[in-house]
C-alpha positions in Angstrom: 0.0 0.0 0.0 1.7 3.4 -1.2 -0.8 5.9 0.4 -1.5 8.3 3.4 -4.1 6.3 4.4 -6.4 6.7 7.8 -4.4 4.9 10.6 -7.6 4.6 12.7 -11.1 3.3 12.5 -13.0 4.0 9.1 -16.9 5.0 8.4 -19.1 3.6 5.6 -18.1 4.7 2.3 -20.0 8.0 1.3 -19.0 7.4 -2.3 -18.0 3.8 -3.4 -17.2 3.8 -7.1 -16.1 0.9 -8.3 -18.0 1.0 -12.0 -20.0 -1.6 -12.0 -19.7 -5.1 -13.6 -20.8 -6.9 -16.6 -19.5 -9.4 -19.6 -19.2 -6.9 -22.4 -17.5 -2.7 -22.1 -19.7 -0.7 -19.6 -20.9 3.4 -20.6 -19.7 5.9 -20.7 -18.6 8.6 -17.9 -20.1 11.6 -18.9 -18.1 15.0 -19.5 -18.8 16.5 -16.8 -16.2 13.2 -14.5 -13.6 13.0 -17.2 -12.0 14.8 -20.3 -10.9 11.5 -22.4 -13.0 10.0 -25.5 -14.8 7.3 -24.7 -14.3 4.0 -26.8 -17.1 1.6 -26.7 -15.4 -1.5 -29.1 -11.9 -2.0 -30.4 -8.3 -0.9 -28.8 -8.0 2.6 -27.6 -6.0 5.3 -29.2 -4.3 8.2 -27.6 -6.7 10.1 -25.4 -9.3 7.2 -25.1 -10.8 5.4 -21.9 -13.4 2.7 -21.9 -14.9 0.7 -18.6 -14.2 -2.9 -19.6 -13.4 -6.2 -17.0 -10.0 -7.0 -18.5 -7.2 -5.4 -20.9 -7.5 -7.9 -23.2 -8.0 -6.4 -26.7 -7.5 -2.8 -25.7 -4.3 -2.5 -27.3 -2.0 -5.4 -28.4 -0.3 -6.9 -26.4 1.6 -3.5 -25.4 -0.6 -3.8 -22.0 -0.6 -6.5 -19.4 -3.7 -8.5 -19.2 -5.7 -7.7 -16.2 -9.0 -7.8 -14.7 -10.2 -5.1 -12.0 -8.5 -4.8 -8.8 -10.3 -7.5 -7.2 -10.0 -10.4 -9.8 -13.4 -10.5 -9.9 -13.2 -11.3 -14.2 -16.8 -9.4 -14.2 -15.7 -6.6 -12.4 -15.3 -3.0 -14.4 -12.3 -0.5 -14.0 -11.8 3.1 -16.0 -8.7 2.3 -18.1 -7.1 5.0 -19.9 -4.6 5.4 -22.8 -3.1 8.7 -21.6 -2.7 11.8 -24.1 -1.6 15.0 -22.4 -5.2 17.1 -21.6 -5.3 20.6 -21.0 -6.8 21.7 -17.5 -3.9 19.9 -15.7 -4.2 16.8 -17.1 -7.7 16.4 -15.2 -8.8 12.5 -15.6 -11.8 11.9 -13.4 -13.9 14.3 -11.1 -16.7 14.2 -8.7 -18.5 16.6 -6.1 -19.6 15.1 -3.1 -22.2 16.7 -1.0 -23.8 15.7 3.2 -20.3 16.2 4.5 -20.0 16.6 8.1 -17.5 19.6 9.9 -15.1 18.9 11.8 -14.5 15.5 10.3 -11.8 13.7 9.0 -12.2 11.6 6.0 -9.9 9.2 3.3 -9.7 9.7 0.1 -8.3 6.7 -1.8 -8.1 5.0 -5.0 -6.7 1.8 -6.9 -4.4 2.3 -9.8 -1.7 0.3 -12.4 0.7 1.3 -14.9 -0.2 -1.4 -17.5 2.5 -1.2 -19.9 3.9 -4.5 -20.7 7.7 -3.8 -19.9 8.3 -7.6 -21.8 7.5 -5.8 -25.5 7.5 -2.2 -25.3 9.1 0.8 -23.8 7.7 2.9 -21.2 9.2 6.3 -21.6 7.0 8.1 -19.8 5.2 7.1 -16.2 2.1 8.1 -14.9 2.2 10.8 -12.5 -1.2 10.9 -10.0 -2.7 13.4 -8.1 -5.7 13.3 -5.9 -7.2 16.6 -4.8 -10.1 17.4 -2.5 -11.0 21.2 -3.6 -14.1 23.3 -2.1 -16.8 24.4 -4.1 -14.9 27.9 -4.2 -11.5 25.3 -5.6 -9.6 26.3 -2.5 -7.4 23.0 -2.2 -8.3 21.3 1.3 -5.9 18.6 0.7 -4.1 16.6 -1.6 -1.8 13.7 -2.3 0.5 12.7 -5.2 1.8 9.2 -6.4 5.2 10.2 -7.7 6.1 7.8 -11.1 4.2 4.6 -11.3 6.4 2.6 -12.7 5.7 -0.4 -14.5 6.1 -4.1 -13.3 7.2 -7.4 -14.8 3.4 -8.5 -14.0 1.1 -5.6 -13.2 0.7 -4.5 -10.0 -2.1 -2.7 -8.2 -1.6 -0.7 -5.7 -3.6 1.4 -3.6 -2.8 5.5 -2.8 -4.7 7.8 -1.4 -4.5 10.3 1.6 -7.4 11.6 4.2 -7.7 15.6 5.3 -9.9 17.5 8.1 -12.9 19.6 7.1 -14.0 22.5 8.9 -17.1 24.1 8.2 -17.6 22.7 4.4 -20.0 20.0 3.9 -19.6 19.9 0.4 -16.4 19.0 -1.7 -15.0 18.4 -5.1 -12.3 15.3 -5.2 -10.2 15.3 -8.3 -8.1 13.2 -9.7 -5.2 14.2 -12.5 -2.1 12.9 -14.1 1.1 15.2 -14.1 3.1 13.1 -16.6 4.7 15.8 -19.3 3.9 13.5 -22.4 2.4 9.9 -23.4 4.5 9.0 -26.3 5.4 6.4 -25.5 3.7 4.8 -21.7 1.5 6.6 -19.1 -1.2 4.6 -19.6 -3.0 3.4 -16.7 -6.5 2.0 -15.4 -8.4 2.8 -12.2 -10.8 1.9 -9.8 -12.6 1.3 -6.4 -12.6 5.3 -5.6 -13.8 5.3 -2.3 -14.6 8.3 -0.1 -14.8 7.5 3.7 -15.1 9.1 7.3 -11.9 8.3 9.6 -11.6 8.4 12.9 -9.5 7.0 15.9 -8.7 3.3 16.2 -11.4 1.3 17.8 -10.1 -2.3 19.8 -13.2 -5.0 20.2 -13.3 -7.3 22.9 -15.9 -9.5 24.5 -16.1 -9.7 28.0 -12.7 -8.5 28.3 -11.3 -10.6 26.1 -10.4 -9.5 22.3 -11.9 -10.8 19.8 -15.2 -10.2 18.0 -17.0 -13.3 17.1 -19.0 -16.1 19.1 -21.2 -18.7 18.1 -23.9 -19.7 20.3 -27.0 -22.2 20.8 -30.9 -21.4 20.1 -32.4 -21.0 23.3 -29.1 -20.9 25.7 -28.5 -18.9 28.7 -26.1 -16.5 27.3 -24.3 -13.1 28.7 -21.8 -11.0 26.9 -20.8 -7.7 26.8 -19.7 -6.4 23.6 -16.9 -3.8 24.6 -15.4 -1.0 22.3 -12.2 0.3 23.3 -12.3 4.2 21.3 -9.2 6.0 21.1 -8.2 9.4 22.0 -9.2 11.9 18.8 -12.5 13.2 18.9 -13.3 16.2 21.8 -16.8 14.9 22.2 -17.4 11.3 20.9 -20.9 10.1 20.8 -21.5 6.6 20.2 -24.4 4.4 18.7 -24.7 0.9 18.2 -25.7 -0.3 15.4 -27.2 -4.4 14.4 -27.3 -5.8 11.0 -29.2 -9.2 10.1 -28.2 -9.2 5.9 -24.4 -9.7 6.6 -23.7 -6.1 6.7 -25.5 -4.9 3.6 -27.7 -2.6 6.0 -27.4 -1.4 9.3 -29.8 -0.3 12.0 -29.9 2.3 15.0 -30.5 0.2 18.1 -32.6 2.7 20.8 -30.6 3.6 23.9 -27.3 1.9 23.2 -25.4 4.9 23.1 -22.2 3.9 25.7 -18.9 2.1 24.6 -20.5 -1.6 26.0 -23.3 -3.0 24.6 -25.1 -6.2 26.4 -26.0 -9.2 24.4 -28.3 -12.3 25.6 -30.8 -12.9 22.9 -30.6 -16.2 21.7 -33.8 -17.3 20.7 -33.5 -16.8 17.2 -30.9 -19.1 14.9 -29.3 -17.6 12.2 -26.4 -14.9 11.6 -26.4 -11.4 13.4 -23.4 -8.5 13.5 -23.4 -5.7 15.8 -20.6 -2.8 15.7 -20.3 0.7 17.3 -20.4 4.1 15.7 -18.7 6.9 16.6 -18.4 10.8 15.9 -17.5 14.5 17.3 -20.4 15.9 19.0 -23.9 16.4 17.4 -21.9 14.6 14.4 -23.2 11.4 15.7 -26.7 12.1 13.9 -25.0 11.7 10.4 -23.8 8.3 8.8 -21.6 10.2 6.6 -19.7 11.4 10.1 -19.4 8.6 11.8 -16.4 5.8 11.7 -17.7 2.2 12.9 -15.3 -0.4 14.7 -15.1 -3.8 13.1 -17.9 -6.5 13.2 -18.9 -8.5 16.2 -20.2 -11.7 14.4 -22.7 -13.2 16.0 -24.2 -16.8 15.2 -27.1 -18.8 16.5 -27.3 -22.1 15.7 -30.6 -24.1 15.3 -31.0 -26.7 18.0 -31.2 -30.2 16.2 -34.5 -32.3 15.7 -34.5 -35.3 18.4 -32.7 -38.5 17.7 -34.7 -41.5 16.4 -33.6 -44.9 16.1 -35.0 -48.5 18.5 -36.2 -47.7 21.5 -35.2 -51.7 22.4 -31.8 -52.3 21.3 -30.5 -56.0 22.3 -26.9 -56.7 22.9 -25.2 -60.1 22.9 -22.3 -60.3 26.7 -19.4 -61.3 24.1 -19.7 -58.0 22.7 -18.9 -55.6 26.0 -21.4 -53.1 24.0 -20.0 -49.7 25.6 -22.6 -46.2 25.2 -20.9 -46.1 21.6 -22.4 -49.0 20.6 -25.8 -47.9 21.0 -27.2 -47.1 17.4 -29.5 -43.8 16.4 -29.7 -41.5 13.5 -27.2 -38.9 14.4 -24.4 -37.7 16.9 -25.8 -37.9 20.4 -24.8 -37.3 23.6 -26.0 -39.5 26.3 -27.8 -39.1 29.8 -28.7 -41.1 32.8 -32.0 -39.5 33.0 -34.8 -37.7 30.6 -34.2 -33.8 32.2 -30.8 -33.1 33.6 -28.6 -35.9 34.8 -25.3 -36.8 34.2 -23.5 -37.1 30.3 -22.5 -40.9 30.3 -19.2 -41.1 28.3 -19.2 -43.3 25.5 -16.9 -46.0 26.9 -19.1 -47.2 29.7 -20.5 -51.1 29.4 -24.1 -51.4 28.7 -25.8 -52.8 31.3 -28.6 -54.9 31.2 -32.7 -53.8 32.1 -30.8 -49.8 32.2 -32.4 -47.2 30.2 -30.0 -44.4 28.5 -31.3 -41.2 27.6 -29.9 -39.4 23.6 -29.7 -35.9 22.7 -28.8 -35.4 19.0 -25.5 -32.9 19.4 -24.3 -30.8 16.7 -20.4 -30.8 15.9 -20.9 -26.9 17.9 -22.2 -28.7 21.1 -25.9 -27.9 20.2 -28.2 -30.2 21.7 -31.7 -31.0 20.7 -34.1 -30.2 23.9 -35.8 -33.7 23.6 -34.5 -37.2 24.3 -34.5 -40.2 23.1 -34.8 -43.0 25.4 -33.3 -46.3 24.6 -33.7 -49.4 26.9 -31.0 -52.2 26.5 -31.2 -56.1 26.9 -28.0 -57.9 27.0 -28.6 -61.4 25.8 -26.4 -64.8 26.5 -25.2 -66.3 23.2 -26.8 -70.0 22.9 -24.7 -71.4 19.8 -22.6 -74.2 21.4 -18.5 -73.0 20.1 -15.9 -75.5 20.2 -12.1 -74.9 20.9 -10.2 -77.4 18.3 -6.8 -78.7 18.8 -5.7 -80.3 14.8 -2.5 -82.2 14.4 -0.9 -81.9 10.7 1.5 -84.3 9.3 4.5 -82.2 7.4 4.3 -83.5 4.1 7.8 -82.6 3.0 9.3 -82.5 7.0 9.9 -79.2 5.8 8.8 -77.6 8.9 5.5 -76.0 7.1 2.3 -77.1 6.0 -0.7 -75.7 4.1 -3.9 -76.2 5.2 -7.7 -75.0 4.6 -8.5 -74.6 8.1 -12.6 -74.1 6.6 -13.0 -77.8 6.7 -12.9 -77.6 10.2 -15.5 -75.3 10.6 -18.5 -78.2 11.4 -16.5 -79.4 14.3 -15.9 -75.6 15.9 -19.9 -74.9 15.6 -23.3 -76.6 13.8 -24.7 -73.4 12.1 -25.8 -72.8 8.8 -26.3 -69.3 9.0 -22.9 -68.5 11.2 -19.9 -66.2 9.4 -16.6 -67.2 10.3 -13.6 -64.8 10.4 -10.3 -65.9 11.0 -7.5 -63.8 13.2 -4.0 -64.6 14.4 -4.6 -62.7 17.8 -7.6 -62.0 20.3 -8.2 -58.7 20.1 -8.7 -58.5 16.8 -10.7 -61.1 17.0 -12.6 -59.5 19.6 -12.7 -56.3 17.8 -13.4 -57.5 14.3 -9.9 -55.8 13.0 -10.2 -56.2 9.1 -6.3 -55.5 8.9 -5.5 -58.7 11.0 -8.3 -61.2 9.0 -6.4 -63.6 7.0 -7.5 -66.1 4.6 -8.5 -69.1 6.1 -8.5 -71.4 2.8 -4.5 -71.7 2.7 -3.4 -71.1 6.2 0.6 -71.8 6.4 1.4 -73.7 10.0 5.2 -73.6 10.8 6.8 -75.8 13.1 6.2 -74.2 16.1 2.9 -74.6 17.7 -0.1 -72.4 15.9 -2.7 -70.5 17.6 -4.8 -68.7 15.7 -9.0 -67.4 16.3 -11.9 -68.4 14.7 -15.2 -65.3 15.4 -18.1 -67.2 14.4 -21.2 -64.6 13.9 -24.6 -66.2 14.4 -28.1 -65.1 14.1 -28.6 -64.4 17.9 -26.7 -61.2 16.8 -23.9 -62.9 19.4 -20.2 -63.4 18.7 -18.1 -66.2 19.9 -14.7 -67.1 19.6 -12.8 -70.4 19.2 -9.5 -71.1 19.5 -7.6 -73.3 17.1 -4.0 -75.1 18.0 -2.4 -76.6 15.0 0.6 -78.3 15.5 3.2 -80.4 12.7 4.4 -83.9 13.3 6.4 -85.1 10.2 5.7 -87.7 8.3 7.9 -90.9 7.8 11.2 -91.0 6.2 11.7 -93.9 4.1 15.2 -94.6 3.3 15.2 -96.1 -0.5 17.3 -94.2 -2.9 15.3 -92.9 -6.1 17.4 -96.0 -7.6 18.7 -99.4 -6.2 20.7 -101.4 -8.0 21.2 -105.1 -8.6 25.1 -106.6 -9.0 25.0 -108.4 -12.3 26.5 -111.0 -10.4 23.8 -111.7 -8.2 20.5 -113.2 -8.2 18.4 -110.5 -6.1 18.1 -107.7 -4.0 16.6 -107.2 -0.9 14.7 -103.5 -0.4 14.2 -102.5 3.5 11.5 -99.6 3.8 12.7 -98.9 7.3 11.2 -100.8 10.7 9.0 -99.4 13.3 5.7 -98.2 10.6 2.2 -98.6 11.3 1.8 -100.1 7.5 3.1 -101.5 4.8 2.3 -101.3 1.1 4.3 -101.9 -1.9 3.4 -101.5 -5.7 3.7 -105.5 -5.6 0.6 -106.0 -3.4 3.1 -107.0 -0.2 2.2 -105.6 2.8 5.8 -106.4 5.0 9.1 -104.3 5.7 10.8 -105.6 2.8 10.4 -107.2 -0.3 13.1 -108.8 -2.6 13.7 -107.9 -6.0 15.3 -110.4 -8.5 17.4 -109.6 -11.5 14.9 -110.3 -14.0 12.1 -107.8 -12.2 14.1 -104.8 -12.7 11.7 -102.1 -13.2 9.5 -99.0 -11.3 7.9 -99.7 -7.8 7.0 -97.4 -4.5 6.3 -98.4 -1.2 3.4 -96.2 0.9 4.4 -96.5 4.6 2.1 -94.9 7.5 2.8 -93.6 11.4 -0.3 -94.1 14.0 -0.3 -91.0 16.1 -2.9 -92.3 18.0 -6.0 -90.0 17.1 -4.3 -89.6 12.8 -2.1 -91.5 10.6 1.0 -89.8 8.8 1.6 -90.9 5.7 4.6 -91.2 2.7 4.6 -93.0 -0.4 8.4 -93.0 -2.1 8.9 -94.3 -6.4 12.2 -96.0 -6.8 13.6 -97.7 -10.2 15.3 -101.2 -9.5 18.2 -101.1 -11.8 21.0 -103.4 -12.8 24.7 -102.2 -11.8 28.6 -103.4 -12.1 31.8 -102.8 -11.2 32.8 -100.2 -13.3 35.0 -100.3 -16.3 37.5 -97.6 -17.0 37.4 -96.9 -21.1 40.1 -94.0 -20.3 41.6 -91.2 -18.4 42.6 -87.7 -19.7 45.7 -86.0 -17.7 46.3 -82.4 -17.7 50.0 -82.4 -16.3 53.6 -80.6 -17.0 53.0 -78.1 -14.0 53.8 -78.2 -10.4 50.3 -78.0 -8.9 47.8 -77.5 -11.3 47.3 -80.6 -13.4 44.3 -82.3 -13.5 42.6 -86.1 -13.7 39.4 -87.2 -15.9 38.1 -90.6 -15.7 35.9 -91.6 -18.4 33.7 -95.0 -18.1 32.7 -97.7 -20.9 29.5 -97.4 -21.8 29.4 -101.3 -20.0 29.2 -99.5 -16.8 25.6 -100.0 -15.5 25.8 -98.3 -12.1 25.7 -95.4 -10.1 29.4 -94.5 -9.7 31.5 -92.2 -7.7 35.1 -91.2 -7.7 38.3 -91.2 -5.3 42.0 -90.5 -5.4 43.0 -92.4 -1.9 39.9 -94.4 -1.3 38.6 -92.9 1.6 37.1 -89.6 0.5 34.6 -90.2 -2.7 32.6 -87.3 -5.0 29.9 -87.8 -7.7 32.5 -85.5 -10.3 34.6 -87.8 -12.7 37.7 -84.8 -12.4 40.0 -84.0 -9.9 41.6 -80.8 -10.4 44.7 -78.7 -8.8 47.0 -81.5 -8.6 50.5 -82.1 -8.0 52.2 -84.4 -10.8 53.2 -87.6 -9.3 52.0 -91.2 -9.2 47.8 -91.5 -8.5 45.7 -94.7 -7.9 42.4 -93.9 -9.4 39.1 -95.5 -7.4 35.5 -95.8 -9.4 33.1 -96.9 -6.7 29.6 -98.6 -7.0 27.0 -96.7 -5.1 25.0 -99.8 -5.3 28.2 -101.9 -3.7 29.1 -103.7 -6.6 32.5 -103.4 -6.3 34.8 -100.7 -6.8 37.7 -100.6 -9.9 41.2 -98.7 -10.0 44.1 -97.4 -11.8 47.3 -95.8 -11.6 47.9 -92.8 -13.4 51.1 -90.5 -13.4 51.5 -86.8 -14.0 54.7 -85.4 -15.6 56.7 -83.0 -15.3 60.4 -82.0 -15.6 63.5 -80.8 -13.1 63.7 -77.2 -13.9 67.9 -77.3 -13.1 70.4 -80.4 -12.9 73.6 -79.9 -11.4 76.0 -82.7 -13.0 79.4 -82.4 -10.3 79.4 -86.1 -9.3 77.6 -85.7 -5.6 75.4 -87.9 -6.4 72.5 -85.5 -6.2 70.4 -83.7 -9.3 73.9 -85.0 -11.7 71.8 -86.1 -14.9 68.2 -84.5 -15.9 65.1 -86.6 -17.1 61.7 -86.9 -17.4 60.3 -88.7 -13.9 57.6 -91.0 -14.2 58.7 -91.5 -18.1 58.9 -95.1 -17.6 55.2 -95.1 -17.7 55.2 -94.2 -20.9 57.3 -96.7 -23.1 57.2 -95.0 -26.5 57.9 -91.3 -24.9 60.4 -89.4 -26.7 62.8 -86.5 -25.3 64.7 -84.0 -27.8 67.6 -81.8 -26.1 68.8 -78.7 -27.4 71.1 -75.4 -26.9 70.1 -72.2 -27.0 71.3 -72.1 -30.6 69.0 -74.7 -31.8 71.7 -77.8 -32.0 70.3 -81.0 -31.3 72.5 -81.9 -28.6 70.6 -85.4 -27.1 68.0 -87.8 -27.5 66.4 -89.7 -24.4 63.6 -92.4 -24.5 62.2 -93.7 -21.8 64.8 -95.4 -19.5 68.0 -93.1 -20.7 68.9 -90.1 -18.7 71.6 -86.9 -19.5 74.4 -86.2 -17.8 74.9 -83.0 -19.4 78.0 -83.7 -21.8 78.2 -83.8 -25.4 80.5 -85.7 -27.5 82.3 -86.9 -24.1 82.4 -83.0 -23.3 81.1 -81.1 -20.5 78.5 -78.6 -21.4 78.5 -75.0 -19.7 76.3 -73.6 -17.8 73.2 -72.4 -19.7 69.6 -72.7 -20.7 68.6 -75.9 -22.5 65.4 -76.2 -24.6 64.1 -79.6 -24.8 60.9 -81.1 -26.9 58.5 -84.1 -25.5 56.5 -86.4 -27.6 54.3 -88.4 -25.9 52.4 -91.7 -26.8 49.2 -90.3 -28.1 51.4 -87.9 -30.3 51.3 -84.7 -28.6 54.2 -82.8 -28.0 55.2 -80.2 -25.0 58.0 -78.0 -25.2 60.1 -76.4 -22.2 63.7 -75.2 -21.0 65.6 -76.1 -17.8 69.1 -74.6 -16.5 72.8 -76.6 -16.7 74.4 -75.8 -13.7 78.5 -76.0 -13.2 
């Protein structure tokens, strides 16, 4: 706000021009308020005004696009594209008449530059002056805006100032713009000219207390004093209250209330009321257009409700601890131990049985209705007979978990046709019917540990009942077959054992005993069902096994990876004559399933191929070469000549020496050695290259070190 605006209390407007509203331009002025053309369609030139709701249209887009001060997009404002006017650049004028002496009053307005700063220049600003003038144009007061400059968005902003009258009571306010030229900006729109008493501050309170607004019952005992606090300012003040029942649109005298309190205890009537005090100098007090009024003391009745309905018998079932919330009628209520008076009965007291409670329907503002409802309550026992269950599972997979549809239960718990059943995993919200604990009852998972978990069974006596449910997981036999068994080719039969100690037999052969034997001509599929008496169930497994035939394995060949110190490797590969189940060993102690042993030293190895159905087990030695990486040929009788180790094992192996020159300088097969001499010479110390080619035709090449 950019104004000399009344610091204290103001009056009712004495003029309030805000030009009206509508969807398309509003008329014209008249000469006699303002100097410009007006425009009634298209964009304004220089020297033009229209009264439109927005700046749309009125010229380009070298304005910004506004509606009236208020945003109201029906609302009208005087906008103006300024040309410099003779008579001081006079833009709007108005006399207004019924003034009061001795009186202070505002003079204020709502303005904005509208030039569009985004795609135009703005040269020139406008330049306001507001003027209050007698009828003789002696100047009683004025205020001016300095430049307005233009925004980024359009701003408005309010300006104005207020001024003391003496003896006038009539006046000429005038508004003018000082800007020395229009080419190009100074364009500008106005509105909301308002012309107002002012006066000292006024402070409300209410019995003591500020504030200005209560809201009260129809019919209640009520006692407030509406209190005006009037600042120093006026020699004489006189006061009036005043009461309004249309929101403020129109106010009323009220007889005798002529002091700074006023007493208020009418509540008989619903609806919306405001009071507010007047005040003016002296005899002053007779005119509205002297007085200033504090703000508003809101008043509001509200309408006491109708009376509740709803049973006046309302049964309750014990399992249900029915509290005062539970009772059911239309509305809010509040409840009573008797029909007049008595005590409120909070809504978590128990129901008890023969009692009669007494409603009031209550607003959300405390309002009661003045009648009653009186409910009498009955609190029934529940007569469907509820059984507790405890249900033993067998663990199909002795995996410590079971699934179960706990439903097919539900004839043993209760024999009702017209129950509901509602399943919970604690007792309270069982008790309370929490939907966020209800589970589904049709694939219940039960883990090892013992279950508990609560049926609610709903039945037509409007009772609830709850039962509880232990489920607990025994496993279910183990019988120790293999998925296959073998038969030795060298044996007749095979007995299969399906474990001591069951309740029952029955095997796919029709036998009905522990075992069963198995000859080698009835290879083939069979499964045994076995079952466990736990007294009150039976826990049953059925295992499928294939009787197979099975040997000794026979080796067809091993692979070697070797020629490093610790990472050669061993692959045993069988004939396709092996029959069994086989498994694999280097020291015939520790066996594995894999046919490779990996990450070896080289050395000698026995190989073991074992018969997982004890038909013997078959080995082999295998050897993994390598070579000295030095030899040291001085006659101590350790490291003198260099060969391959383990080359024995491999009759046909051949060994190619040479120097570092590429002369051939010995051959060794398997059973010869070199003691590091050629042609009865001793060799220096060097690096020697050597080539190896084995049985199967491969060849490895290397180098080792002659050392003197």
């Amino acid at each position: 706000m950019n104004a000399q605006l009344c610091e204290g209390n103001l009056g009712d407007p004495l003029v309030e021009i805000d030009f009206g509203f509508g969807s398309e331009r509003g008329d014209a002025l008249g000469n006699n308020i303002t100097a410009f053309t007006y425009s009634s369609a298209g964009e304004l030139d220089e020297g033009e005004y229209t009264i439109a709701n927005t700046t749309s249209g009125l010229k380009g887009n070298a304005w910004h696009v506004t509606s009236d001060h208020t945003g109201d997009t029906n609302g009208y404002m005087m906008v103006i594209n300024s040309a410099v006017l003779a008579n001081e650049g006079v833009f709007y004028t108005k006399t207004v008449t019924g003034l009061c002496s001795n009186t202070t009053y505002e003079f204020s307005a709502w303005l904005i530059n509208i030039m569009n700063p985004s795609v135009g220049t703005d040269e020139y600003h406008p330049d306001v002056t507001f003027r209050v003038s007698d009828t003789s144009g002696n100047i009683l007061g004025s205020y001016n805006t300095g430049d307005i400059a233009q925004t980024s968005s359009g701003n408005w902003l309010q300006y104005g100032f207020f001024f003391t009258l003496e003896n006038d009571t009539e006046v000429v306010i005038t508004i003018l713009n000082s800007a020395p030229s229009a080419h190009p900006g100074n364009d500008l729109a106005l509105d909301d000219i308002a012309f107002r008493p002012c006066g000292p501050t006024i402070t409300n309170s209410i019995n003591n207390e500020l504030g200005n607004a209560i809201t009260l019952c129809e019919g209640s005992s009520a006692q407030y004093t509406f209190q005006a606090d009037v600042l120093s300012g006026y020699t004489n003040p006189q006061y009036q209250w005043q009461f309004s029942d249309d929101l403020g649109i129109t106010w009323a005298d009220i007889d005798n209330e002529t002091t700074t309190n006023f007493e208020f205890s009418e509540t008989d009537t619903p609806g919306s009321f405001q009071y507010r005090i007047t005040v003016a100098n002296g005899i002053n007090i007779e005119s509205s257009a002297c007085r200033i009024a504090s703000e508003i003391f809101d008043i509001t009745i509200l309408e006491k409700p109708q009376a509740l309905t709803g049973e006046y018998e309302q049964v309750f079932c014990i399992t249900q601890q029915a509290t005062i919330a539970d009772l059911e009628v239309n509305s809010n209520a509040v409840w009573y131990d008797a029909e007049i008076n008595g005590n409120v009965i909070s809504n978590e007291t128990h129901l008890i049985d023969g009692n009669l409670y007494y409603g009031a329907q209550i607003t959300n503002d405390g309002c009661e209705s003045d009648e009653r409802i009186a409910v009498e309550v009955s609190i029934i026992m529940p007569i469907l007979v509820v059984n507790d269950l405890s249900i033993i599972l067998c663990d199909t997979n002795n995996d410590d978990l079971e699934n179960t549809d706990l439903t097919f239960y539900e004839s043993e718990i209760a024999t009702c046709t017209e129950c509901t059943f509602h399943y919970f995993e604690n007792l309270s919200d069982a008790e309370n019917y929490n939907e966020d604990g209800l589970f589904d009852p049709s694939n219940y998972v039960t883990y090892a540990e013992s279950n508990i978990v609560f049926a609610r069974i709903d039945s037509s006596d409007n009772c609830y009942q709850i039962a509880e449910i232990t489920i607990d997981l025994e496993p279910t036999p183990i019988i120790p077959i293999s998925d296959f068994v073998g038969i030795c080719e060298d044996e007749n039969y095979i007995t299969i054992d399906a474990g001591s100690g069951f309740y029952s037999y029955l095997w796919s052969t029709g036998a009905t005993t522990s075992s069963i034997e198995i000859t080698n001509q009835m290879i083939g599929n069979y499964s045994v069902t076995v079952t466990e008496n736990h007294l009150s169930y039976l826990c049953e497994s059925t295992k499928t096994f294939e009787v197979v035939q099975s040997n000794t394995a026979i080796i067809s060949d091993i692979d070697v990876e070797d020629w490093t110190d610790d990472n050669n490797s061993i692959t045993v590969f069988l004939s396709e004559l092996s029959l069994g189940d086989y498994e694999y060993s280097l020291d015939d102690f520790y066996y594995q399933d894999s046919n490779s042993f990996n990450n070896l030293a080289s050395g000698e190895y026995t190989v073991y191929v074992r018969d997982k159905n004890e038909c013997g087990i078959t080995e082999q030695v295998v050897y993994l070469l390598n070579f000295p990486k030095f030899f040291t040929p001085n006659g101590d009788g350790i490291n003198d000549t260099w060969y391959i180790k383990n080359a024995t094992t491999e009759p046909s192996i051949l060994v190619k020496i040479f120097n570092r020159y590429g002369k051939l300088i010995k051959v060794l097969d398997a059973n010869s050695v070199w003691d590091g001499t050629y042609d009865g010479h001793k060799l220096p110390t060097s690096d020697y290259w050597f080539v190896v080619t084995r049985a199967n035709r491969l060849t490895y090449r290397g180098h080792f070190t002659l050392k003197r």
